[in-house]
KOLFI-877820 format. One record per residue (C-alpha): residue in one letter; x, y, z. Coordinates in steps of 0.2 Angstrom, whole numbers, plus 5000, padded with zeros to 4 digits. Layout:
// residues N
<"A", <X, Y, Z>>
...
// end
This chain:
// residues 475
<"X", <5000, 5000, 5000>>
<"X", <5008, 5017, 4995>>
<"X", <5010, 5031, 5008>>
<"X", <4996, 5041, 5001>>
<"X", <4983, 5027, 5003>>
<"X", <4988, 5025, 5019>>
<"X", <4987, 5042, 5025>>
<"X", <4970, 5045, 5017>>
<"X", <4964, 5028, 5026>>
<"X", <4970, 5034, 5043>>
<"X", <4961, 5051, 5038>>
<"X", <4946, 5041, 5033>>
<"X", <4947, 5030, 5050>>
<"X", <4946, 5050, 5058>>
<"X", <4934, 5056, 5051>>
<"X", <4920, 5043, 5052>>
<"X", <4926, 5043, 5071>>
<"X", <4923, 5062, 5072>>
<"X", <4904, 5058, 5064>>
<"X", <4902, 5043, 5076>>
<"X", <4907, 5048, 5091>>
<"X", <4897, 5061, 5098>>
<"X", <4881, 5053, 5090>>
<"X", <4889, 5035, 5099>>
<"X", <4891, 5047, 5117>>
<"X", <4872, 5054, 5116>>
<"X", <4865, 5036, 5115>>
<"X", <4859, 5041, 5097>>
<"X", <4870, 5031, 5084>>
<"X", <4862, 5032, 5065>>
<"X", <4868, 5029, 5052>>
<"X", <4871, 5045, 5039>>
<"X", <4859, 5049, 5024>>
<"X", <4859, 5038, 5010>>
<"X", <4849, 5037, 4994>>
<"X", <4839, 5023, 4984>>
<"X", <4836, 5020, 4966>>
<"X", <4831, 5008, 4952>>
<"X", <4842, 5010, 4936>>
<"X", <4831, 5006, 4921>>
<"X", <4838, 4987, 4918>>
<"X", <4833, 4985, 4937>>
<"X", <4848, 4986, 4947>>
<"X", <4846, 4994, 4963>>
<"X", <4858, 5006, 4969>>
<"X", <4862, 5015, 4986>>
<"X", <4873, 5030, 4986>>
<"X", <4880, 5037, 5001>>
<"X", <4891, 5053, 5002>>
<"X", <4905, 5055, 5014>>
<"X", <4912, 5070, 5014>>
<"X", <4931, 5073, 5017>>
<"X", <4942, 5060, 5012>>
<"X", <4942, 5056, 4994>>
<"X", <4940, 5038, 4992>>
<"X", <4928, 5030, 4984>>
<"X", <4921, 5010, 4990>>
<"X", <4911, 4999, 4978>>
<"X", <4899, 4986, 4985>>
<"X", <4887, 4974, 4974>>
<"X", <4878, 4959, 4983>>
<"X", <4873, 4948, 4970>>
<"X", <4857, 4937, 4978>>
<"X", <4862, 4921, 4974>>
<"X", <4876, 4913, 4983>>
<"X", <4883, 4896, 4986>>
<"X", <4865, 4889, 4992>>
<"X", <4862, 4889, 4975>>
<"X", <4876, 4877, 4970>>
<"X", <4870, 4861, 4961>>
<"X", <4872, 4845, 4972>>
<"X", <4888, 4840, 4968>>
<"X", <4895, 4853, 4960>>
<"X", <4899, 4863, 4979>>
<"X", <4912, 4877, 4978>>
<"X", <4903, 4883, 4960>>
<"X", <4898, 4900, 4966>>
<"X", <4914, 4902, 4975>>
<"X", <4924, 4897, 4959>>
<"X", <4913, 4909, 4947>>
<"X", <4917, 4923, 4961>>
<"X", <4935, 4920, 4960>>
<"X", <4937, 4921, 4941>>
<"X", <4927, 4939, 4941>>
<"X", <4943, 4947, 4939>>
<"X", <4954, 4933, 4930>>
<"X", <4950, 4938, 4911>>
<"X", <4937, 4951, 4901>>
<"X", <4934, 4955, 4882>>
<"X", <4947, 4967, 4884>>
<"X", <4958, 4962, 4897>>
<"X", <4969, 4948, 4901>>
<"X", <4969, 4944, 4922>>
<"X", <4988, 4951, 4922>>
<"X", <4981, 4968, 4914>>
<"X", <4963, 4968, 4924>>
<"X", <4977, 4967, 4941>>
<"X", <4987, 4978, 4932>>
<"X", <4976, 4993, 4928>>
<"X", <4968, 4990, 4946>>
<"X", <4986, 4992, 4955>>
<"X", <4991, 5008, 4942>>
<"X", <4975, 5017, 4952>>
<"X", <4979, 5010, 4967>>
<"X", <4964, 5002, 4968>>
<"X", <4957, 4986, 4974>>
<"X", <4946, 4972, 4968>>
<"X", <4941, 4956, 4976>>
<"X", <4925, 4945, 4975>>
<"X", <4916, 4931, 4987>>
<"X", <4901, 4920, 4989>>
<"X", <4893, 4916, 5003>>
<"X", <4879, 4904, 5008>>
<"X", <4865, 4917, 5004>>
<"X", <4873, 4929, 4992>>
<"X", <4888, 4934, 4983>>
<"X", <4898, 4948, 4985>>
<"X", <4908, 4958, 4973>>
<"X", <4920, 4974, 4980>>
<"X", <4933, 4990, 4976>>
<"X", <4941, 5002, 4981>>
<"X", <4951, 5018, 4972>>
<"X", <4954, 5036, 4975>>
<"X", <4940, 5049, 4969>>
<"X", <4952, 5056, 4957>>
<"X", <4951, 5040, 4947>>
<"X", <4930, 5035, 4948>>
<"X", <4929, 5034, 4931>>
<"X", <4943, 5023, 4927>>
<"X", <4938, 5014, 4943>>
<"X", <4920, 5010, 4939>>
<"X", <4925, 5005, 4922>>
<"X", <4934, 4992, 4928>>
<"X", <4925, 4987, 4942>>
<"X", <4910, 4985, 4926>>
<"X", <4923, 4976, 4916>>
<"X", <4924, 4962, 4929>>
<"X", <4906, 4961, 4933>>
<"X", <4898, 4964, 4913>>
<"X", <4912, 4956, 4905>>
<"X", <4921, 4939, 4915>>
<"X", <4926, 4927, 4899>>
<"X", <4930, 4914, 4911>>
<"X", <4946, 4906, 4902>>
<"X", <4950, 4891, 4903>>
<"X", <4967, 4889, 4908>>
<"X", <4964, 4902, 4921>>
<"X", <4949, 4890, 4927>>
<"X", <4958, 4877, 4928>>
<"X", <4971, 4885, 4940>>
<"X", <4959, 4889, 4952>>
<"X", <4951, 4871, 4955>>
<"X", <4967, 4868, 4956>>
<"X", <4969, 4881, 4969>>
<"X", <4954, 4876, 4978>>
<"X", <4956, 4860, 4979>>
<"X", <4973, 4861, 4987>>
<"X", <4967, 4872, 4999>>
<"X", <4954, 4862, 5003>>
<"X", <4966, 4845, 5006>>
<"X", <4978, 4859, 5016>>
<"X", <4962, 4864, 5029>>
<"X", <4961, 4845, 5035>>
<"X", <4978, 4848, 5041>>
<"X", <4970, 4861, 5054>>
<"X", <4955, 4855, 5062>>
<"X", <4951, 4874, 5066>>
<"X", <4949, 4876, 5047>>
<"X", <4937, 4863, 5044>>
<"X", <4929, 4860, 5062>>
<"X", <4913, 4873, 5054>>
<"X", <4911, 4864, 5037>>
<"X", <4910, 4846, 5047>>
<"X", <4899, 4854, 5061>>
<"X", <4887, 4863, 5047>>
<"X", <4886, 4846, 5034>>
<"X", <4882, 4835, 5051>>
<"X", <4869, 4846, 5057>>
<"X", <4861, 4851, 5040>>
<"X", <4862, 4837, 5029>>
<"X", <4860, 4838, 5012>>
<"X", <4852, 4855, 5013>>
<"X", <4861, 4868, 5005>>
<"X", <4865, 4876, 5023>>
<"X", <4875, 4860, 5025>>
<"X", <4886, 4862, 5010>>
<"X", <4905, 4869, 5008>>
<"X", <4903, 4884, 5001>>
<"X", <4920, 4883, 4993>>
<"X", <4919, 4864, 4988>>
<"X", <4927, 4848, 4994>>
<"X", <4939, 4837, 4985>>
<"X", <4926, 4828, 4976>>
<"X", <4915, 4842, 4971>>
<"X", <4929, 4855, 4964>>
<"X", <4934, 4838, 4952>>
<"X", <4916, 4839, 4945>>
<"X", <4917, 4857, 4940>>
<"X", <4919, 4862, 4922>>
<"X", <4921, 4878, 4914>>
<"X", <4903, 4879, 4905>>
<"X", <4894, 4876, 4923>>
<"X", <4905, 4892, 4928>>
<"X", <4899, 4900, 4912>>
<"X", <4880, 4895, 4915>>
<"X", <4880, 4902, 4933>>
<"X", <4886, 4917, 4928>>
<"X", <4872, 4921, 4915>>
<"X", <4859, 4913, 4927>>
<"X", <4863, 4926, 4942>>
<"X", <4874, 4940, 4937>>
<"X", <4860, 4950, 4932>>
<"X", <4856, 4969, 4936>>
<"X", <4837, 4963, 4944>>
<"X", <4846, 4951, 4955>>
<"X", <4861, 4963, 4961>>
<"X", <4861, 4978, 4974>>
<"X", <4875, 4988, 4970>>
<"X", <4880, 5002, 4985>>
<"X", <4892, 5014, 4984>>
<"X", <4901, 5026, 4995>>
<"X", <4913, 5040, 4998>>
<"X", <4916, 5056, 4991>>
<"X", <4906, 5060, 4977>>
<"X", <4892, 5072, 4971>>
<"X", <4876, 5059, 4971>>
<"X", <4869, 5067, 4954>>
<"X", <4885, 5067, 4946>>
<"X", <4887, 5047, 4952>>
<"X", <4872, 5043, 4945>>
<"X", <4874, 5050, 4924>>
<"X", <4890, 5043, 4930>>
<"X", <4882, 5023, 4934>>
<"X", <4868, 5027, 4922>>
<"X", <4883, 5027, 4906>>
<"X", <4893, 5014, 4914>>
<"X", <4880, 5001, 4922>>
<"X", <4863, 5005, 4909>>
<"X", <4872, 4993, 4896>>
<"X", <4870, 4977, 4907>>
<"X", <4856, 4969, 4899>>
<"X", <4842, 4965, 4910>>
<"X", <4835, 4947, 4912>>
<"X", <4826, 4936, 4923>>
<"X", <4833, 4926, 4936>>
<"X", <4826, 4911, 4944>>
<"X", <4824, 4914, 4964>>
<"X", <4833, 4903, 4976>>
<"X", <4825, 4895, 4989>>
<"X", <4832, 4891, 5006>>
<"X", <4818, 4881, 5015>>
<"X", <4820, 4883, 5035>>
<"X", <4827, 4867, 5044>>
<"X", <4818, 4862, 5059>>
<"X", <4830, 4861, 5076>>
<"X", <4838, 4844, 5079>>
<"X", <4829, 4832, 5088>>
<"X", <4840, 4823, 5103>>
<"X", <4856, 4820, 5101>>
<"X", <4871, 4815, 5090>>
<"X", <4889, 4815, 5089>>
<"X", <4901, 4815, 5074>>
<"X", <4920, 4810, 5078>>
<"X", <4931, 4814, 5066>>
<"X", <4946, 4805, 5067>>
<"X", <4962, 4813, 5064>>
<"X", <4978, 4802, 5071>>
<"X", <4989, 4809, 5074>>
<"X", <4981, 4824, 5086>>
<"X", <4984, 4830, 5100>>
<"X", <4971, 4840, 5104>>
<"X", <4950, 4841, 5104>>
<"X", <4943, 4854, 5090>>
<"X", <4922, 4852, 5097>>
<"X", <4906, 4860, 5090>>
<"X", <4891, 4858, 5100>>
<"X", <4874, 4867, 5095>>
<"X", <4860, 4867, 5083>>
<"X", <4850, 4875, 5070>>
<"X", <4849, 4895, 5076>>
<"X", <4840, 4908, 5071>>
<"X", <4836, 4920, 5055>>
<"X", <4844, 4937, 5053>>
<"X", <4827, 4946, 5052>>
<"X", <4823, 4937, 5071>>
<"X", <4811, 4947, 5079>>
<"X", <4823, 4944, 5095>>
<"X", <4841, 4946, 5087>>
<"X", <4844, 4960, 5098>>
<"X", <4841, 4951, 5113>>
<"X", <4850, 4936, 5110>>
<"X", <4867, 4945, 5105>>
<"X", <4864, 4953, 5121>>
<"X", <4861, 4936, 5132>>
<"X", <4876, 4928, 5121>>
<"X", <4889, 4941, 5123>>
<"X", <4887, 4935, 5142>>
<"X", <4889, 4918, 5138>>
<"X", <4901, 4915, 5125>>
<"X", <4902, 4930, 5116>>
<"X", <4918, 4938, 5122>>
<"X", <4935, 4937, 5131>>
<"X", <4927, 4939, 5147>>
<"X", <4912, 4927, 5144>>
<"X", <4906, 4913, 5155>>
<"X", <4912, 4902, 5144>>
<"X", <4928, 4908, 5142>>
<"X", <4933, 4911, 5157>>
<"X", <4926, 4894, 5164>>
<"X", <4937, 4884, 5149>>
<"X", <4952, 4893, 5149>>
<"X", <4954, 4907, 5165>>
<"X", <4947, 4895, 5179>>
<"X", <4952, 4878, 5171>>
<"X", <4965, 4880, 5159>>
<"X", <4958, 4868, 5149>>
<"X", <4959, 4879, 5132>>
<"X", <4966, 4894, 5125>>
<"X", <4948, 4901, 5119>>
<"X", <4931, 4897, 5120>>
<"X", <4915, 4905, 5114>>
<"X", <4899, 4904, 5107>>
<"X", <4888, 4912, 5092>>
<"X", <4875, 4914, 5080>>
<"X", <4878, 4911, 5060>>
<"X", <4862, 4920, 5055>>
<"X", <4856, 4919, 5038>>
<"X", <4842, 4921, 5028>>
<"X", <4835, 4905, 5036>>
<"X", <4839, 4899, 5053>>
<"X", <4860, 4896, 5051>>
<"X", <4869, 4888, 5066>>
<"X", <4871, 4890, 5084>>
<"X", <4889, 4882, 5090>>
<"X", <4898, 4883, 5107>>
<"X", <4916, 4881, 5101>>
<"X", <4932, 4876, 5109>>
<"X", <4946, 4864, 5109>>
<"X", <4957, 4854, 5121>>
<"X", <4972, 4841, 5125>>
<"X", <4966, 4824, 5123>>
<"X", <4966, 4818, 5140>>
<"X", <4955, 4834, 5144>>
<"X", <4941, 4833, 5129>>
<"X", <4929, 4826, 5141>>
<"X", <4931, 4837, 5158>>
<"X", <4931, 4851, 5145>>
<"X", <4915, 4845, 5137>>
<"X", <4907, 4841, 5152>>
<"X", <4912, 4862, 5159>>
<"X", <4905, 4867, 5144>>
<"X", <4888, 4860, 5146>>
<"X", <4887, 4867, 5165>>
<"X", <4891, 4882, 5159>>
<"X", <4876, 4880, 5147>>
<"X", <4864, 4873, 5161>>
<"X", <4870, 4889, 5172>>
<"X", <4864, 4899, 5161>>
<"X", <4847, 4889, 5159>>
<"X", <4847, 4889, 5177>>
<"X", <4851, 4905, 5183>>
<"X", <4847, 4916, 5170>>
<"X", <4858, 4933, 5169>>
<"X", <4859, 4946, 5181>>
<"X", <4856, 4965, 5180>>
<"X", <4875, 4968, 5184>>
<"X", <4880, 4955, 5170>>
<"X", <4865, 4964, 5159>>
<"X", <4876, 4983, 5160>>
<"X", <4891, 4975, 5156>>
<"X", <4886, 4965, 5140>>
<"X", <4875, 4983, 5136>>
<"X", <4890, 4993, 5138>>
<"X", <4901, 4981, 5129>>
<"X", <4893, 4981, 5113>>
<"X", <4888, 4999, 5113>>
<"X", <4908, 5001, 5112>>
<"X", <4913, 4986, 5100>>
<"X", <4898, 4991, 5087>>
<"X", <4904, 5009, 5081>>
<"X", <4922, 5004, 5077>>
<"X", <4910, 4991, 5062>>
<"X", <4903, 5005, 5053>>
<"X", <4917, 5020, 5053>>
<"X", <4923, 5017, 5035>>
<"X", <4914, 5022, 5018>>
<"X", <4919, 5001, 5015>>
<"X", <4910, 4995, 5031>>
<"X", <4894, 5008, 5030>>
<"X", <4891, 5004, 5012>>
<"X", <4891, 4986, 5016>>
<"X", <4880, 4988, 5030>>
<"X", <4866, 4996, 5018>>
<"X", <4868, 4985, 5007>>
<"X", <4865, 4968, 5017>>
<"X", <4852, 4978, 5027>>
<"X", <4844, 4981, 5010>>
<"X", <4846, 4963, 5005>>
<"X", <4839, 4954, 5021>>
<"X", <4823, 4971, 5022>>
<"X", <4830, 4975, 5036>>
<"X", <4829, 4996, 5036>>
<"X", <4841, 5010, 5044>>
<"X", <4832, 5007, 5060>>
<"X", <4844, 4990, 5064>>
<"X", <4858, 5003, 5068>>
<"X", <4848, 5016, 5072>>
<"X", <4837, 5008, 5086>>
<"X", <4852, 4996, 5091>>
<"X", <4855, 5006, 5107>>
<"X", <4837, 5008, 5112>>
<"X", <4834, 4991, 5108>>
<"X", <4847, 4983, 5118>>
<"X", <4841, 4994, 5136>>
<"X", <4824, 4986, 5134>>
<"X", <4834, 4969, 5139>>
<"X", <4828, 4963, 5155>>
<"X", <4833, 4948, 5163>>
<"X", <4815, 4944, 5163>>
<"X", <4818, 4945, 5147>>
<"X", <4834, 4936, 5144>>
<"X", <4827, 4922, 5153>>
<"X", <4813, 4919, 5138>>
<"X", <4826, 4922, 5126>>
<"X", <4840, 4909, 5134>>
<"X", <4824, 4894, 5135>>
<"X", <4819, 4900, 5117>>
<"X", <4836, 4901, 5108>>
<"X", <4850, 4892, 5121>>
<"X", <4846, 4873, 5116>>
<"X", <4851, 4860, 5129>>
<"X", <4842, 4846, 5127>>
<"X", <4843, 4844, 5110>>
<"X", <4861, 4843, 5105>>
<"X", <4873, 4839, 5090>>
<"X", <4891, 4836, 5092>>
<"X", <4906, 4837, 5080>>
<"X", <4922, 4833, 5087>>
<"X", <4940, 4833, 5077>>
<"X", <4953, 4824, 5085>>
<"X", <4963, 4805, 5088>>
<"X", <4949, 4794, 5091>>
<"X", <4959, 4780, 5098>>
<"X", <4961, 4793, 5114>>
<"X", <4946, 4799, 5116>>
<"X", <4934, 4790, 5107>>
<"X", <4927, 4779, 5120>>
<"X", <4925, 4792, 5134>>
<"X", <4914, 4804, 5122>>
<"X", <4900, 4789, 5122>>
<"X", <4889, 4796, 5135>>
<"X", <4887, 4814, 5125>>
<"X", <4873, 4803, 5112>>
<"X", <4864, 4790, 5107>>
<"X", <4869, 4789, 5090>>
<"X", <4887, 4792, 5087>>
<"X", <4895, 4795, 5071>>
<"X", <4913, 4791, 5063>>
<"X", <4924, 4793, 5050>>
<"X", <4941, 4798, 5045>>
<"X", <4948, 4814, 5041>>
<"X", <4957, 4808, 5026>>
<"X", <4940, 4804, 5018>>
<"X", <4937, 4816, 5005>>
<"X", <4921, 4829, 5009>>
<"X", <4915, 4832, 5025>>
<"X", <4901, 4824, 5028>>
<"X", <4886, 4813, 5019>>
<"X", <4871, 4817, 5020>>
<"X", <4861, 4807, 5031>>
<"X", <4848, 4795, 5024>>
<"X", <4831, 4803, 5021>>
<"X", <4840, 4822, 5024>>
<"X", <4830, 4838, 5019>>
<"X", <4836, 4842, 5001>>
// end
């Protein structure tokens, strides 16, 4: 990063901090003025000025993501992502990361379960360079073949490289056991059979079945003049060709009934990765607020219950904690940790206390001001930069979720009782109903986990995927 980009991201990191702070002080964060509209192909655009430093960040969420792969061809999305900025009608993927770097600009692209998304950054001074090649990538991707080629190949490696650190893989084996075959239970970047099946025309047909300006919201902020960007998008973005997308559909899984446990076995470990949860809850959750609120006491931060039972107290782990993946359908809830072999089951074991405690006991008033307070201090440093605010907007525009999720956050996490916490831990806390995935050797440990479920589950690391859908799974 040259000095200049520096200094104008430190003077950028200032002056959010300038606009947040007071606003954060008077218990009366929002969010600054932004604008909405519909270009005539159907994309939707949000435009948001910010005033002083002169960079420009581009944000498009296209709404399809890796949900959408075809069984058996996992990691498609991803791949289709990746080779955005690998090869256009007019550029080569040295000159597309060529032009980028002469602006001193960046470019990168990702899919997720729910959606994909697509990024840039440049200086003011170059916008019009900058969104021409920003809708360079995103119009015109040729998708060659040899550059294809290389990032299966990519992909694949890192995929065999992860299994070497259980950390890496400990989510992707924890969401396939407790999802199945639905598409929440799916590696979003593939496995080492799916990234074989992957050809070049699937990439090709995924991109003209979802890159389309009525299935993309494309948000944009910085220092600009709002008119002069829109002529500005109008010239560069009216071209895309509009077209009907199919809708993807991500059916809600039920929460697991009883209990299951899925060792993986990995040999030559020394140490315990464990997942224990279920299915959580939506992003639009009527009580989201609420149960950030009741999970930062639990397992939420460095000073959770969890925490500091596992690791200040008992020394079993250097870190413990707990959360919520939610998504546009319930995602996962998972208390994670990990362990020395001869302490998997007292750590386990602490773990579920913890959790009945917290059934138990609920939370107290005292516990209630700190988690309050903590958040209140963690959440502004999330939206001081034109690149974390635009992509606020444009997720919030995604999930229909309005200006008021950051601007009520405050007044919605004081109505938080423990009366209240107390209906959210028995609603959203599971503890009967448990599914566990644990990484490690199982010669050590495998007899001793027994008593955590009925039906217990194995197989080796080294098999390739993660995990196969079980008989009669949701599809």
């Amino acid at each position: 990063m040259t000095r200049e980009r520096k200094t104008l991201r430190l003077l950028a990191l200032l002056g959010f901090l300038g606009v947040l702070c007071p606003v954060a002080g008077a218990q009366s964060l929002r969010l600054p003025p932004h604008e909405k509209f519909v270009l005539k192909n159907g994309l939707t655009v949000l435009l948001m000025e910010k005033r002083g430093v002169p960079l420009i960040n581009v944000f498009a969420l296209v709404k399809t993501g890796a949900a959408a792969d075809p069984a058996g061809q996992e990691g498609l999305a991803s791949v289709t992502a990746g080779l955005l900025r690998k090869g256009t009608k007019t550029r080569t993927a040295q000159q597309f990361s060529a032009d980028f770097d002469y602006i001193g600009g960046s470019f990168g692209a990702d899919a997720g379960a729910d959606f994909t998304t697509i990024s840039a950054e440049f200086l003011t001074k170059d916008l019009a360079r900058g969104l021409e090649l920003f809708a360079d990538a995103v119009l015109h991707p040729t998708f060659p073949q040899n550059e294809t080629d290389k990032i299966l190949a990519q992909s694949l490696d890192g995929v065999k490289s992860a299994k070497d650190e259980p950390q890496a893989v400990l989510g992707l084996y924890y969401g396939g056991y407790l999802y199945g075959s639905h598409p929440y239970g799916r590696p979003s970047e593939g496995d080492e059979i799916s990234l074989k099946r992957i050809q070049r025309d699937a990439v090709v047909k995924f991109y003209e079945a979802n890159y389309a300006p009525g299935n993309t919201i494309l948000g944009i902020a910085g220092e600009f003049n709002a008119a002069e960007m829109r002529k500005k998008l109008e010239e560069t973005l009216d071209a895309w060709p509009a077209r009907t997308v199919a809708n993807t559909s991500i059916s809600a899984v039920p929460p697991a009934k009883g209990k299951r446990l899925l060792l993986i076995d990995k040999p030559d470990a020394t140490q315990t990765y464990f997942a224990i949860g279920n299915v959580g809850t939506a992003v639009n959750d009527p009580d989201r607020v609420a149960i950030r609120v009741v999970n930062t006491i639990f397992g939420g931060r460095f000073t959770s219950d969890l925490n500091e039972a596992l690791r200040v107290e008992s020394g079993y782990t250097y870190g413990a904690r707990s959360f919520f993946d939610s998504r546009k359908t319930p995602g996962p809830f998972e208390i994670a940790s990990f362990t020395k072999n001869e302490t998997t089951t007292p750590a386990i074991d602490l773990a579920l206390q913890v959790l009945e405690k917290l059934h138990k006991n609920g939370v107290t008033e005292e516990q209630l001001k700190s988690a309050k307070s903590y958040i209140k201090g963690q959440f502004p440093p999330t939206i001081e930069t034109s690149g974390q605010l635009v992509r606020r907007i444009v997720v919030n525009e995604y999930y229909g979720l309005g200006d008021d999720e950051v601007n009520q956050l405050e007044t919605r996490i004081d109505a938080v009782t423990p009366a209240i916490a107390k209906q959210i831990i028995e609603k959203h806390f599971p503890m009967d109903n448990l599914v566990y995935v644990l990484i490690g050797n199982a010669s050590a440990i495998g007899p001793a986990i027994k008593k955590y479920a009925d039906k217990i589950d194995q197989r080796p690391i080294s098999d390739p995927g993660f995990w196969p859908p079980p008989a009669g799974a949701q599809k």
